[in-house]
C-alpha positions as CSV (number, residue, x, y, z in Angstrom):
1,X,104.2,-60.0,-0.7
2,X,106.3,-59.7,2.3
3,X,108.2,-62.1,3.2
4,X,106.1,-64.3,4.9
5,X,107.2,-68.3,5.6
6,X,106.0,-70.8,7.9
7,X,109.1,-73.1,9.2
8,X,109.2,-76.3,11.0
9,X,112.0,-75.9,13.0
10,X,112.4,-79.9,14.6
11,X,116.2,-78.8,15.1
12,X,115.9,-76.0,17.6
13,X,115.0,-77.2,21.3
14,X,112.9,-75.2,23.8
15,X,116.1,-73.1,24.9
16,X,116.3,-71.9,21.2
17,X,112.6,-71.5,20.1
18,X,111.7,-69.2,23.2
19,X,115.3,-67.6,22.7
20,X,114.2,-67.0,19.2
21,X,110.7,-65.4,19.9
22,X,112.2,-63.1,22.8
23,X,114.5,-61.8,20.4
24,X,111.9,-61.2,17.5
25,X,113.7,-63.2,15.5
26,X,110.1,-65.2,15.1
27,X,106.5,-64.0,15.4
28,X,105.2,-67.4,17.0
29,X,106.3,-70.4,18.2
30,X,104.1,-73.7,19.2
31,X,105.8,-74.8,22.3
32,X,105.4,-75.6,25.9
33,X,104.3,-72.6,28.0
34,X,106.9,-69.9,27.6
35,X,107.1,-68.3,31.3
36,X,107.8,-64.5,30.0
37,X,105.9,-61.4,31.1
38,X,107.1,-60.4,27.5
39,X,104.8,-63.4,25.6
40,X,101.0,-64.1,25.3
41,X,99.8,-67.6,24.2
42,X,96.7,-69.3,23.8
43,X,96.2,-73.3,24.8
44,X,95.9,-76.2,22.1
45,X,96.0,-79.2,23.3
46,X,97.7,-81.9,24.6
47,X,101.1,-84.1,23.3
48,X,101.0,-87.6,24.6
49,X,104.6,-88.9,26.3
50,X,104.4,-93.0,25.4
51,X,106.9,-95.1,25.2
52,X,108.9,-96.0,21.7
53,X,110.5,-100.0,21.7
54,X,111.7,-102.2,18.9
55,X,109.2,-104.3,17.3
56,X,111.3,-107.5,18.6
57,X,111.9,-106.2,22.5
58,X,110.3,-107.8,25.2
59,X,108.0,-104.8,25.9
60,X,106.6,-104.7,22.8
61,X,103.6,-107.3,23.6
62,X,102.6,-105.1,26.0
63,X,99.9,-102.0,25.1
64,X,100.8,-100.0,28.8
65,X,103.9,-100.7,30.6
66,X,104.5,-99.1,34.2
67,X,107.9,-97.4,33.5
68,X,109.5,-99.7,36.6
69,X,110.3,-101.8,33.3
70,X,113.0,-100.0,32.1
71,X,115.3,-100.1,35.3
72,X,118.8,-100.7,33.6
73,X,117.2,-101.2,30.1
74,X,119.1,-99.7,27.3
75,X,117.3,-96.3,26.5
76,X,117.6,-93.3,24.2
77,X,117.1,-90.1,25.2
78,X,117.1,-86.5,24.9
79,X,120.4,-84.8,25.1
80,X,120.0,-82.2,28.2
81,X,119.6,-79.3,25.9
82,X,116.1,-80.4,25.9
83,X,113.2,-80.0,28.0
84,X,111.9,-83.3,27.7
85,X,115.7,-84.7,29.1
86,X,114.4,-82.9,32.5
87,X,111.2,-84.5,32.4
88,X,112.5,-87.9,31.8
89,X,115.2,-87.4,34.5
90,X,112.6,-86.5,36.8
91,X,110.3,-89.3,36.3
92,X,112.8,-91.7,36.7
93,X,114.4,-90.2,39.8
94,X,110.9,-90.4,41.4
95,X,110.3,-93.9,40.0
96,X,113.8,-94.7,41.7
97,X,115.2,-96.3,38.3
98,X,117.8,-96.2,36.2
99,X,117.9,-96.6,32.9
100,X,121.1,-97.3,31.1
101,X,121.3,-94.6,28.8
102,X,123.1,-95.6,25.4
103,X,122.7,-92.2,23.3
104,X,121.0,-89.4,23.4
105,X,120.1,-86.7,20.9
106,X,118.3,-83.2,20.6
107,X,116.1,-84.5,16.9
108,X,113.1,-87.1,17.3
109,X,113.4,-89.0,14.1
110,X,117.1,-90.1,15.6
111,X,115.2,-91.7,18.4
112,X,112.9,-93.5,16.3
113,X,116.1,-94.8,13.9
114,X,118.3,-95.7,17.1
115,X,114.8,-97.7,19.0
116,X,114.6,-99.5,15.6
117,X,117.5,-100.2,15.3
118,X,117.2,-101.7,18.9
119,X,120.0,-99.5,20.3
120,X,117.1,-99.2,23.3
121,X,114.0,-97.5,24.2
122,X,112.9,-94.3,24.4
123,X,110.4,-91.8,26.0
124,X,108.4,-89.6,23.5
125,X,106.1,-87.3,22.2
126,X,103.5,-89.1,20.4
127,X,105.2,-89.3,16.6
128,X,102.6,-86.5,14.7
129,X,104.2,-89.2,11.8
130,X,102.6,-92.5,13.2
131,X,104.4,-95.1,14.2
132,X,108.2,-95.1,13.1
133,X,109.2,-98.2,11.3
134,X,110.3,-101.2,13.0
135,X,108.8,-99.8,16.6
136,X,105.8,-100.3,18.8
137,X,104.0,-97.0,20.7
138,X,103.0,-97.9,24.1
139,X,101.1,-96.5,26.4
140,X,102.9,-95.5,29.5
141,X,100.8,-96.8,32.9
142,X,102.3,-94.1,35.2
143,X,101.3,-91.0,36.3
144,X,103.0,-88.7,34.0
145,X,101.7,-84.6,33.4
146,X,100.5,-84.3,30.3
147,X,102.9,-81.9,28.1
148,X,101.0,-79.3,27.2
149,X,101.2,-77.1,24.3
150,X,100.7,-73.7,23.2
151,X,100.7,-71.0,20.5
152,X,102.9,-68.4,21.9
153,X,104.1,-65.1,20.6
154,X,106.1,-62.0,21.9
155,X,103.6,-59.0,23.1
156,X,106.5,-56.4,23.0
157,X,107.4,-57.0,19.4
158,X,105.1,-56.0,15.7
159,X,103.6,-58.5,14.8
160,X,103.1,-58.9,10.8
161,X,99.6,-58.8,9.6
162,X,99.9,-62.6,8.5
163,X,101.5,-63.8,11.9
164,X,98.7,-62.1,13.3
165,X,95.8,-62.9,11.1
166,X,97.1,-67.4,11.4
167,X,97.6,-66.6,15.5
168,X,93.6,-65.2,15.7
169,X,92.7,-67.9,13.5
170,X,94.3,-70.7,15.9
171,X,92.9,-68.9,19.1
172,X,89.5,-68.7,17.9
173,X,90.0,-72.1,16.7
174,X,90.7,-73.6,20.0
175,X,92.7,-77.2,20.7
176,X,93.7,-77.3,17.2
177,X,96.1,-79.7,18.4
178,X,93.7,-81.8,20.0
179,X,91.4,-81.7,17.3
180,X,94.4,-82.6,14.3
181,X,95.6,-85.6,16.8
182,X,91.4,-86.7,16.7
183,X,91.3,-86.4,13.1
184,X,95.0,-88.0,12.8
185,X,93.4,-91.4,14.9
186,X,96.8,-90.5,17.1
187,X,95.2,-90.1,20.5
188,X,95.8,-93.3,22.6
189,X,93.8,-92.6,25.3
Protein backbone atom coordinates (compact mmCIF):
# COMPACT_ATOMS: atom_id res chain seq x y z
CA UNK A 1 0.00 0.00 0.00
CA UNK A 2 2.77 2.38 -0.53
CA UNK A 3 3.55 3.40 -3.47
CA UNK A 4 5.56 0.81 -4.74
CA UNK A 5 6.29 0.50 -8.85
CA UNK A 6 8.79 -1.31 -10.79
CA UNK A 7 9.82 0.84 -13.99
CA UNK A 8 11.70 -0.03 -17.09
CA UNK A 9 13.45 2.95 -17.69
CA UNK A 10 15.08 2.03 -21.56
CA UNK A 11 15.15 6.02 -21.97
CA UNK A 12 17.61 7.00 -19.23
CA UNK A 13 21.35 6.13 -20.04
CA UNK A 14 24.04 5.14 -17.46
CA UNK A 15 24.71 9.02 -16.63
CA UNK A 16 21.01 9.28 -15.56
CA UNK A 17 20.25 5.87 -13.83
CA UNK A 18 23.28 6.18 -11.43
CA UNK A 19 22.39 10.10 -11.25
CA UNK A 20 19.01 8.88 -10.27
CA UNK A 21 20.06 6.24 -7.52
CA UNK A 22 22.71 8.78 -5.92
CA UNK A 23 20.04 11.14 -5.50
CA UNK A 24 17.35 8.68 -4.06
CA UNK A 25 15.24 9.38 -6.56
CA UNK A 26 15.24 5.30 -7.13
CA UNK A 27 15.94 2.42 -4.66
CA UNK A 28 17.74 0.14 -7.29
CA UNK A 29 18.91 0.18 -10.56
CA UNK A 30 20.28 -2.93 -12.85
CA UNK A 31 23.21 -1.40 -14.46
CA UNK A 32 26.84 -1.65 -15.11
CA UNK A 33 28.97 -1.39 -11.86
CA UNK A 34 28.17 2.00 -10.29
CA UNK A 35 31.78 3.17 -8.92
CA UNK A 36 30.31 5.00 -5.64
CA UNK A 37 31.49 4.52 -2.05
CA UNK A 38 27.77 5.64 -1.57
CA UNK A 39 26.18 2.16 -3.53
CA UNK A 40 26.29 -1.66 -2.73
CA UNK A 41 25.49 -4.10 -5.62
CA UNK A 42 25.47 -7.68 -6.04
CA UNK A 43 26.65 -9.42 -9.57
CA UNK A 44 24.12 -11.07 -12.19
CA UNK A 45 25.36 -11.93 -14.99
CA UNK A 46 26.61 -11.17 -18.12
CA UNK A 47 25.05 -9.00 -21.47
CA UNK A 48 26.53 -10.22 -24.68
CA UNK A 49 27.82 -7.22 -27.18
CA UNK A 50 27.17 -8.95 -30.93
CA UNK A 51 26.79 -7.46 -33.77
CA UNK A 52 23.12 -6.27 -35.34
CA UNK A 53 23.11 -6.30 -39.67
CA UNK A 54 20.30 -6.27 -42.11
CA UNK A 55 18.97 -9.45 -43.13
CA UNK A 56 20.24 -8.56 -46.93
CA UNK A 57 23.98 -7.13 -45.92
CA UNK A 58 26.90 -8.92 -46.80
CA UNK A 59 27.66 -9.80 -43.20
CA UNK A 60 24.70 -11.43 -42.64
CA UNK A 61 25.99 -15.07 -43.93
CA UNK A 62 28.33 -14.96 -41.48
CA UNK A 63 27.62 -16.38 -37.62
CA UNK A 64 31.10 -14.43 -36.10
CA UNK A 65 32.63 -11.70 -37.93
CA UNK A 66 36.11 -10.14 -36.67
CA UNK A 67 34.97 -6.43 -36.29
CA UNK A 68 37.97 -5.48 -39.04
CA UNK A 69 34.71 -5.80 -41.29
CA UNK A 70 33.13 -2.78 -40.57
CA UNK A 71 36.08 -0.40 -41.48
CA UNK A 72 34.08 2.46 -43.38
CA UNK A 73 30.80 0.37 -43.22
CA UNK A 74 27.80 2.38 -42.51
CA UNK A 75 27.00 1.93 -38.68
CA UNK A 76 24.56 3.02 -36.06
CA UNK A 77 25.54 3.81 -32.79
CA UNK A 78 25.08 5.08 -29.44
CA UNK A 79 24.86 8.83 -29.10
CA UNK A 80 27.91 9.69 -26.57
CA UNK A 81 25.54 10.11 -23.73
CA UNK A 82 25.96 6.49 -23.50
CA UNK A 83 28.36 4.20 -22.07
CA UNK A 84 28.28 1.79 -24.65
CA UNK A 85 29.33 4.93 -27.34
CA UNK A 86 32.81 4.75 -25.15
CA UNK A 87 33.08 1.16 -25.50
CA UNK A 88 32.46 1.12 -29.15
CA UNK A 89 34.92 4.07 -29.65
CA UNK A 90 37.34 2.25 -27.88
CA UNK A 91 37.27 -0.94 -29.67
CA UNK A 92 37.45 0.49 -32.78
CA UNK A 93 40.30 2.85 -31.96
CA UNK A 94 42.26 -0.25 -30.87
CA UNK A 95 41.05 -2.29 -33.90
CA UNK A 96 42.49 0.89 -35.96
CA UNK A 97 38.98 1.22 -37.92
CA UNK A 98 36.66 3.50 -38.78
CA UNK A 99 33.30 3.02 -39.26
CA UNK A 100 31.27 5.58 -41.06
CA UNK A 101 28.81 6.44 -38.62
CA UNK A 102 25.27 7.44 -40.13
CA UNK A 103 23.15 8.01 -36.83
CA UNK A 104 23.32 7.50 -33.58
CA UNK A 105 20.79 7.36 -30.76
CA UNK A 106 20.58 6.96 -26.90
CA UNK A 107 17.13 4.05 -27.22
CA UNK A 108 18.02 0.34 -28.53
CA UNK A 109 14.86 -0.35 -30.41
CA UNK A 110 16.03 2.79 -32.81
CA UNK A 111 19.06 0.71 -33.61
CA UNK A 112 17.21 -2.25 -34.43
CA UNK A 113 14.61 -0.03 -36.81
CA UNK A 114 17.59 1.99 -38.49
CA UNK A 115 19.86 -1.70 -39.03
CA UNK A 116 16.55 -2.90 -40.63
CA UNK A 117 16.04 -0.49 -42.39
CA UNK A 118 19.66 -0.99 -43.65
CA UNK A 119 20.75 2.61 -42.61
CA UNK A 120 24.01 0.36 -41.34
CA UNK A 121 25.16 -1.79 -38.58
CA UNK A 122 25.30 -1.65 -35.20
CA UNK A 123 27.11 -2.90 -32.02
CA UNK A 124 24.72 -4.22 -29.25
CA UNK A 125 23.62 -5.69 -26.20
CA UNK A 126 22.07 -8.95 -26.91
CA UNK A 127 18.19 -7.80 -27.74
CA UNK A 128 16.45 -9.38 -24.19
CA UNK A 129 13.46 -9.21 -27.26
CA UNK A 130 15.16 -11.74 -29.79
CA UNK A 131 16.10 -10.87 -32.81
CA UNK A 132 14.62 -7.57 -34.20
CA UNK A 133 12.79 -7.95 -37.48
CA UNK A 134 14.55 -7.83 -40.66
CA UNK A 135 18.15 -8.33 -38.84
CA UNK A 136 20.69 -11.04 -38.16
CA UNK A 137 22.60 -11.28 -34.52
CA UNK A 138 26.21 -12.16 -34.99
CA UNK A 139 28.63 -13.19 -32.99
CA UNK A 140 31.48 -10.81 -32.71
CA UNK A 141 35.07 -12.82 -33.17
CA UNK A 142 37.15 -10.22 -31.25
CA UNK A 143 38.19 -9.91 -27.97
CA UNK A 144 35.69 -7.82 -26.43
CA UNK A 145 35.05 -7.58 -22.09
CA UNK A 146 32.10 -8.85 -21.41
CA UNK A 147 29.56 -6.01 -20.06
CA UNK A 148 28.74 -6.94 -16.88
CA UNK A 149 25.80 -6.28 -14.98
CA UNK A 150 24.56 -5.60 -11.61
CA UNK A 151 21.83 -4.96 -9.07
CA UNK A 152 22.93 -1.82 -7.39
CA UNK A 153 21.37 0.33 -4.80
CA UNK A 154 22.38 3.43 -2.68
CA UNK A 155 23.69 2.43 1.06
CA UNK A 156 23.23 6.07 2.43
CA UNK A 157 19.59 6.19 1.52
CA UNK A 158 16.10 4.09 3.30
CA UNK A 159 15.44 1.67 1.50
CA UNK A 160 11.50 0.61 1.36
CA UNK A 161 10.68 -2.69 2.75
CA UNK A 162 9.72 -3.91 -0.97
CA UNK A 163 12.98 -2.54 -2.63
CA UNK A 164 14.50 -4.34 0.01
CA UNK A 165 12.64 -7.50 0.30
CA UNK A 166 13.00 -7.92 -4.35
CA UNK A 167 17.01 -6.70 -3.79
CA UNK A 168 17.51 -9.92 -1.11
CA UNK A 169 15.58 -11.94 -3.24
CA UNK A 170 17.91 -11.19 -6.43
CA UNK A 171 21.20 -11.55 -4.31
CA UNK A 172 20.28 -14.70 -2.83
CA UNK A 173 19.19 -15.64 -6.13
CA UNK A 174 22.43 -15.17 -7.80
CA UNK A 175 23.03 -14.58 -11.86
CA UNK A 176 19.48 -14.06 -12.42
CA UNK A 177 20.55 -12.61 -15.47
CA UNK A 178 22.45 -15.33 -16.57
CA UNK A 179 19.94 -17.78 -15.62
CA UNK A 180 16.78 -15.65 -17.59
CA UNK A 181 19.22 -15.39 -20.80
CA UNK A 182 19.56 -19.62 -20.33
CA UNK A 183 16.00 -19.97 -19.95
CA UNK A 184 15.35 -17.25 -22.78
CA UNK A 185 17.76 -19.72 -25.37
CA UNK A 186 19.51 -16.00 -25.82
CA UNK A 187 23.09 -16.93 -24.89
CA UNK A 188 25.22 -17.30 -28.07
CA UNK A 189 28.13 -18.64 -26.67
Amino acid sequence: RVDVRLQFNQEATYAQLREQLLAGKVDLIFATEVDDPRTASSYIGDHQIVLLVPLGHRLARYDEVDLRELDQEDFISFDTNCQLRGVTDQIFRKLDIRPNITAETAQDLIIYGLVAASHGVAIIPYPLGGVPYNTKIIRIANDIPPRRLYLTWNKDQYLPPAAEYFRDFIVRSGEVFTQFLKKQGHVLL
